[in-house]
Each structure stands twice: as structure tokens, then as C-alpha cells.
Backbone bond lengths (Angstrom), bond angles and torsions (degrees), N, CA, C in turn:
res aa  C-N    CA-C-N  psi(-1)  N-CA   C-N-CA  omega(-1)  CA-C   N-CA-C  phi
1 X - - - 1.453 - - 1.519 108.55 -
2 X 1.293 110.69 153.79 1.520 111.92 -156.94 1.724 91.60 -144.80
3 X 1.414 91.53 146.87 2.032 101.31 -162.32 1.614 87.79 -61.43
4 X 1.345 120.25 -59.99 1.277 110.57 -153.97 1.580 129.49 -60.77
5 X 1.859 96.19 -8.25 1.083 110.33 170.59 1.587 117.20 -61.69
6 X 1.329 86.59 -60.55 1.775 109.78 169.62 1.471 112.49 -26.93
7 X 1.334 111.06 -74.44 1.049 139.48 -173.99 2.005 102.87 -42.15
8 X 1.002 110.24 -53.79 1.448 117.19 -169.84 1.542 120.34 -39.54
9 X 1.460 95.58 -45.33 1.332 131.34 -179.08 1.369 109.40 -41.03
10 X 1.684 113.18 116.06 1.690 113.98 -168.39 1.609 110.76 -49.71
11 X 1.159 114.38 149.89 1.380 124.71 171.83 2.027 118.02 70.09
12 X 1.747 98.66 0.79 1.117 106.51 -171.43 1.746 110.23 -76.24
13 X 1.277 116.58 118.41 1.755 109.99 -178.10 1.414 124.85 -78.56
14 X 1.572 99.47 -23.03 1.511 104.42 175.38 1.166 116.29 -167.62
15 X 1.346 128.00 165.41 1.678 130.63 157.43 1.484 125.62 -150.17
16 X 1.005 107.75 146.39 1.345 97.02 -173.07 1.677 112.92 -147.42
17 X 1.365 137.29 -165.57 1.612 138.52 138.42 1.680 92.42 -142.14
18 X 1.466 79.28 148.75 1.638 112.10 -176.21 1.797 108.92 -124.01
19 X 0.972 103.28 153.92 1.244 101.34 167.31 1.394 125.09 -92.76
20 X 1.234 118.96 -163.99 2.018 120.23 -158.29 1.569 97.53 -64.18
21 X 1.663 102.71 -51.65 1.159 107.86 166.13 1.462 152.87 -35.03
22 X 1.412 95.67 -16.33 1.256 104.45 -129.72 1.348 161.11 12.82
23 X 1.204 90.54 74.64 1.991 107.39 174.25 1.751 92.38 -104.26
24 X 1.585 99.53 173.78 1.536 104.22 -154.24 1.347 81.17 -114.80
25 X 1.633 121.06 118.74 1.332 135.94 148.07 1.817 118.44 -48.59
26 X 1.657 109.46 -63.03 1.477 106.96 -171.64 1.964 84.03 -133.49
27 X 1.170 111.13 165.76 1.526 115.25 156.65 1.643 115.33 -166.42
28 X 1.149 122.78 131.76 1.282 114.11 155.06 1.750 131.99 -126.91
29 X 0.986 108.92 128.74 1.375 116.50 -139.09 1.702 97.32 -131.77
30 X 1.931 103.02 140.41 1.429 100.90 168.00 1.296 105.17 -81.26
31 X 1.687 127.15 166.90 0.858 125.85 165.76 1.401 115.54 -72.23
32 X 1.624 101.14 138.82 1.970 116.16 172.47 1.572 77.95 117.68
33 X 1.145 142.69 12.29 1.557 123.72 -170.41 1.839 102.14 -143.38
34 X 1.116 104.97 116.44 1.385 137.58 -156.78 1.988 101.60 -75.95
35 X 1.269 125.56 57.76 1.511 121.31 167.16 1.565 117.80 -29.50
36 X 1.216 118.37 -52.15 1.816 124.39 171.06 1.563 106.43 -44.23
37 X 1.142 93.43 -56.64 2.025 98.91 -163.86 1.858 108.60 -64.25
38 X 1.730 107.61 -41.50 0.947 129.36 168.64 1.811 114.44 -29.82
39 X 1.352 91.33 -76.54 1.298 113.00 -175.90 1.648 111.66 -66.17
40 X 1.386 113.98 -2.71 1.442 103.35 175.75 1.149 106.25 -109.47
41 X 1.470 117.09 -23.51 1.335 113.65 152.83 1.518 134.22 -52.35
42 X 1.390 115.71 -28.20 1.138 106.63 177.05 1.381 145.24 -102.55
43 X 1.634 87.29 2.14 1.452 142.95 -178.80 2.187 93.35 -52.35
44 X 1.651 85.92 -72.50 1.153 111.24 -165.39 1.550 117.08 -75.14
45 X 0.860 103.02 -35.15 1.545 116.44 148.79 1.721 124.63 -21.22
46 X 0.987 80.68 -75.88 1.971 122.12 -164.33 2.217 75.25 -68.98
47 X 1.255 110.78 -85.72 1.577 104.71 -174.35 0.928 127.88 -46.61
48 X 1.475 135.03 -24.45 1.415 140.64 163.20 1.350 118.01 -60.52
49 X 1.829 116.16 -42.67 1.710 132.17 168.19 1.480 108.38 -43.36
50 X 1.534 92.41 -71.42 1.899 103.28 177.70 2.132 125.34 -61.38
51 X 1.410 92.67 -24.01 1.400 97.24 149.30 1.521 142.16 -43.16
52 X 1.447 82.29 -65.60 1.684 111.04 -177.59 0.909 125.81 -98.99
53 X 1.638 113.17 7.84 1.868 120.89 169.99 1.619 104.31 -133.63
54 X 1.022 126.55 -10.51 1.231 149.08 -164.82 1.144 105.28 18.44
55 X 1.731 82.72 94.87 2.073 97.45 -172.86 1.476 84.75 -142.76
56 X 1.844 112.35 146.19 1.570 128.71 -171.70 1.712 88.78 -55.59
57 X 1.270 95.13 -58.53 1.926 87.36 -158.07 1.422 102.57 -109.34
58 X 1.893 124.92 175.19 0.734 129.13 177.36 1.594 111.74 -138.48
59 X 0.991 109.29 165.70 2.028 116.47 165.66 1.499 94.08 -151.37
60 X 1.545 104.30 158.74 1.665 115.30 161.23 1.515 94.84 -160.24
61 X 1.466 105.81 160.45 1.199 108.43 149.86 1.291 109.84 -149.05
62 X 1.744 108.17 133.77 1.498 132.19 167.57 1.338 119.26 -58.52
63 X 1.215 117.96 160.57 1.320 129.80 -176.97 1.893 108.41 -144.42
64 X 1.595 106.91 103.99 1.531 91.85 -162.54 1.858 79.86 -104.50
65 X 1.696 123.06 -151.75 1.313 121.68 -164.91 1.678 100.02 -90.42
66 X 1.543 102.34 -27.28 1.645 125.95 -163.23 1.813 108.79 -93.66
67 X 1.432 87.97 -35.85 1.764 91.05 -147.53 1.718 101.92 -125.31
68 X 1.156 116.14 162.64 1.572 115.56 151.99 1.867 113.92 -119.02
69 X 1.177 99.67 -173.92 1.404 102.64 -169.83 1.176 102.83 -163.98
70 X 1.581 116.73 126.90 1.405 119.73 -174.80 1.369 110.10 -130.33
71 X 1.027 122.84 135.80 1.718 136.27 -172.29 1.429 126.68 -135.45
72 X 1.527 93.04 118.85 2.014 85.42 -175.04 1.356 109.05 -154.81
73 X 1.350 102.34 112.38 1.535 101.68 171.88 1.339 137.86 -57.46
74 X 1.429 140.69 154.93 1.540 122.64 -161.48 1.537 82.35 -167.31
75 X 1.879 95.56 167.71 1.755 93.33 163.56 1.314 134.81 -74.47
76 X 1.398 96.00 21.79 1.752 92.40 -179.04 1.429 80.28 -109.16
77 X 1.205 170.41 -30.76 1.692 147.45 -113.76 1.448 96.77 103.22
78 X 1.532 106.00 167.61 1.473 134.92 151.03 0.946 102.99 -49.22
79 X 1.543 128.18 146.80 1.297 142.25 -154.84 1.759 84.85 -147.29
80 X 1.777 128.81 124.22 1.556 120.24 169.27 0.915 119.66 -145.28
81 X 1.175 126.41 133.81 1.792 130.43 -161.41 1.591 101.64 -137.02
82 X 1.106 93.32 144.53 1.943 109.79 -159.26 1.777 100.05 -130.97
83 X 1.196 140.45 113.06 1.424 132.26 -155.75 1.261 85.05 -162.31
84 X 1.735 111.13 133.96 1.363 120.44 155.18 1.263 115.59 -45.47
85 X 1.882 112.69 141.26 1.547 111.76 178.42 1.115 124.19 -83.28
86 X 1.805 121.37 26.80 1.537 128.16 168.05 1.602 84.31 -100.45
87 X 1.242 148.80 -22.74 1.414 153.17 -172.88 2.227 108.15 -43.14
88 X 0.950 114.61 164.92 1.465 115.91 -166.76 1.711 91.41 -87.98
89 X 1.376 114.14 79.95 1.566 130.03 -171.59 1.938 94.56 -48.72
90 X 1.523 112.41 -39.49 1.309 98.25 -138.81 2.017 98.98 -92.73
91 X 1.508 88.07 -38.81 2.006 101.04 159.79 1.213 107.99 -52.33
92 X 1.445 140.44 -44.32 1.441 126.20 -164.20 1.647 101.96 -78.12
93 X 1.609 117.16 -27.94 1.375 117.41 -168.23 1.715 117.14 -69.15
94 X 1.918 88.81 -47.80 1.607 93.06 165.06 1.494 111.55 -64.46
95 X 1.146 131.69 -22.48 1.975 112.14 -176.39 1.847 99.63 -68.79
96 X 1.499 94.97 -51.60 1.509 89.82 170.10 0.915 154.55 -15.88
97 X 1.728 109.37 -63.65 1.263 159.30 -166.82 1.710 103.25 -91.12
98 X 1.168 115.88 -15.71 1.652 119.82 165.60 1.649 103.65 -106.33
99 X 1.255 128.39 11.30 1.466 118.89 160.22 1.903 110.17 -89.20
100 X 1.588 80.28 138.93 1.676 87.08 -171.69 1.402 123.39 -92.11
């Protein structure tokens, strides 16, 4: 799976992978929507999960009033996609959900 694929996806605002760190490997992003912050968010996210469950990998996804947020670690990096929650919740989950 490939960001820009992600990204294509109606109502989708952004996508990206970050590393452990979170610094931003790839991102594509509408403008007004912050890829850096993104990716450090999900950075920390993802390390806080595997922290506190002490599991190799992690995924989550947020639920804000506006937005969703999807997060999943893989061997390339964190993989994070940010899509309005009128957005095709259940298509963006399966593209997700096929990153390895």
C-alpha cells in the first residue's frame, strides 16, 4: 500500500509513514493539515500501545468529533491516515489493514 493511494481516497486529508521516532518518511497532505505533527503523533501513540501492552507492533484508531485517525505499524514505519468521519471509514480501514 502506497500513501498516495491512501491519500486519494474521497474525503481523505492525509497520509503518511513516520518513523519510531517520529519523523515523516513519505506524506501527503491537504493543505491546513500538519504531516510533522501527524507523524509525531502517531509515533507516540503506537510506543505508548507497545509500552503498556507489551506487544512488537501496534495499530489504533482515534475517533475525534470532526476527524478519524488511523495508525498502524508495519516494516516499513507507522503508516497514518487522518479522513473526515463522513469519509468511507470502512474502505480506508481495509487499505490499512492490507499494510504489512
Amino acid at each position: 500500500m502506497k500513501v498516495d493511494e491512501l491519500a486519494r481516497i474521497p474525503k481523505v486529508l492525509g497520509a503518511g509513514i513516520a518513523t519510531e521516532d517520529g519523523f515523516v518518511v513519505e506524506s501527503q497532505f491537504s493543505v491546513g493539515y500538519d504531516a510533522e505533527r501527524s507523524a509525531a503523533m502517531a509515533a507516540q501513540i503506537v510506543n505508548s500501545i507497545k509500552r503498556s501492552l507489551d506487544v512488537e507492533r501496534a495499530s489504533a484508531i482515534l475517533y475525534t468529533p470532526k476527524s478519524v485517525f488511523f495508525i498502524k505499524e508495519s516494516e516499513n514505519g507507522i503508516f497514518f491516515v487522518i479522513c473526515h468521519k463522513d469519509a468511507n471509514l470502512g474502505l480506508v480501514k481495509i487499505k490499512t489493514d492490507k499494510i504489512k
